[in-house]
Residue, then its C-alpha position, 0 to 999 in steps of 0.5 A: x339776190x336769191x332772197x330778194x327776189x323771192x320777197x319781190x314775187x310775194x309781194x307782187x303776188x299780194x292781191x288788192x295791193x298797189x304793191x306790183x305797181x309801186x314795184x314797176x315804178x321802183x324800177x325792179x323790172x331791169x334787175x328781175x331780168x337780169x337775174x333770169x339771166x345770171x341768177x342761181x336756180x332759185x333766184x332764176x325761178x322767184x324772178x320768172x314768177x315775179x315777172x310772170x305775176x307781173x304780167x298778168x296782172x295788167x296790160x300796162x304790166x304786161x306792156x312793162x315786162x316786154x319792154x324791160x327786155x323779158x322775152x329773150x331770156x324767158x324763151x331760153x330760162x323755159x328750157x335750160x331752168x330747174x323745172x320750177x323756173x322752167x314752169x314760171x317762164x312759160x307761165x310769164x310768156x303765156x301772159x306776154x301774148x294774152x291779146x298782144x300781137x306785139x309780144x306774139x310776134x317777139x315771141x316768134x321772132x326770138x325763137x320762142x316756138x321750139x322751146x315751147x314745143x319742148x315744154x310741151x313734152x316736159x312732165x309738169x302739168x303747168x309748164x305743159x299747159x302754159x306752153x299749150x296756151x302760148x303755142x295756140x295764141x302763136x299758132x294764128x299770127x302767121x304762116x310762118x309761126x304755124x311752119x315753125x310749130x311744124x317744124x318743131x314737132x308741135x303736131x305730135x306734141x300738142x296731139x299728145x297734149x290732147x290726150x294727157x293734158x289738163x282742161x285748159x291744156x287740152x282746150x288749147x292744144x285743140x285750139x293750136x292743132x285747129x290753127x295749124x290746120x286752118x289753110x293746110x291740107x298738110x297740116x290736117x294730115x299730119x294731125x291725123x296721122x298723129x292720131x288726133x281726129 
């Protein structure tokens, strides 16, 4: 299985293939799922990245991997996976929300928001900033969302994001933190208490 899904993620990832789509049709969506469920570390890793190649690659893709039942394992592989599967799995929830309200949405709703807060804290460069992505898209869908980045501590986290963080990391942590202090005094106080202005 290991190396099943290994030779799936480098063939998705080929560029100016038709190889993603022939995959999607092939039906390796349900079992690139399974895997980050059941998998070994590495199959767990190589499905997250075939998934994550996936659904940044079209909208259509994108669409596919959220139907195929993604969103759920990828919010617990981003926290309890080896750090490389870790990486991948907020790499494909990043392109989940990349302009889909919808996946946004199932995101939140599946408990997503405190793991990637976490991530947030992790000492990968890209797991950090795909986690700073995906918080900034959640942080402007609702009051709800913004109080569980609150909650989750994602003010000090995405604060320190600010500091460390990379371009793209900062640029978004910057984008959150405004987000969050759109309607909410509270919010900007905390930002500020955080060391963030």
């Amino acid at each position: 299985k290991e190396h099943a899904a290994a030779i799936m993620w480098s063939l998705v990832s080929l560029d100016g293939s038709d190889n993603a789509s022939a995959a999607v049709k092939a039906g390796v969506l349900a079992p690139l799922v399974a895997l980050l469920i059941d998998g070994t570390a590495l199959a767990q890793e190589c499905a997250a990245g075939a998934l994550h190649t996936l659904a940044g690659g079209s909208a259509e893709h994108q669409h596919d991997v959220s139907a195929a039942g993604s969103i759920e394992p990828l919010i617990a592989l981003s926290t309890t996976g080896s750090a490389g599967a870790q990486e991948q799995a907020c790499g494909a929830l990043r392109c989940l929300v990349a302009n889909s309200l919808d996946n946004q949405s199932r995101i939140a709703d599946s408990g997503g928001v405190a793991p990637l807060v976490a991530a947030l804290l992790t000492t990968s460069s890209a797991t950090r900033e795909h986690a700073a992505v995906t918080l900034r898209s959640l942080s402007a869908i609702g009051v709800e969302t913004k109080g569980a980045i609150v909650d989750a501590g994602g003010i000090p986290a995405l604060v320190e994001m600010l500091r460390d963080g990379t371009d793209i990391g900062r640029m978004s942590a910057a984008g959150a933190l405004r987000n969050l202090g759109l309607d909410s005094v509270e919010n900007r106080a905390a930002v500020a208490v955080a060391g963030g202005i």
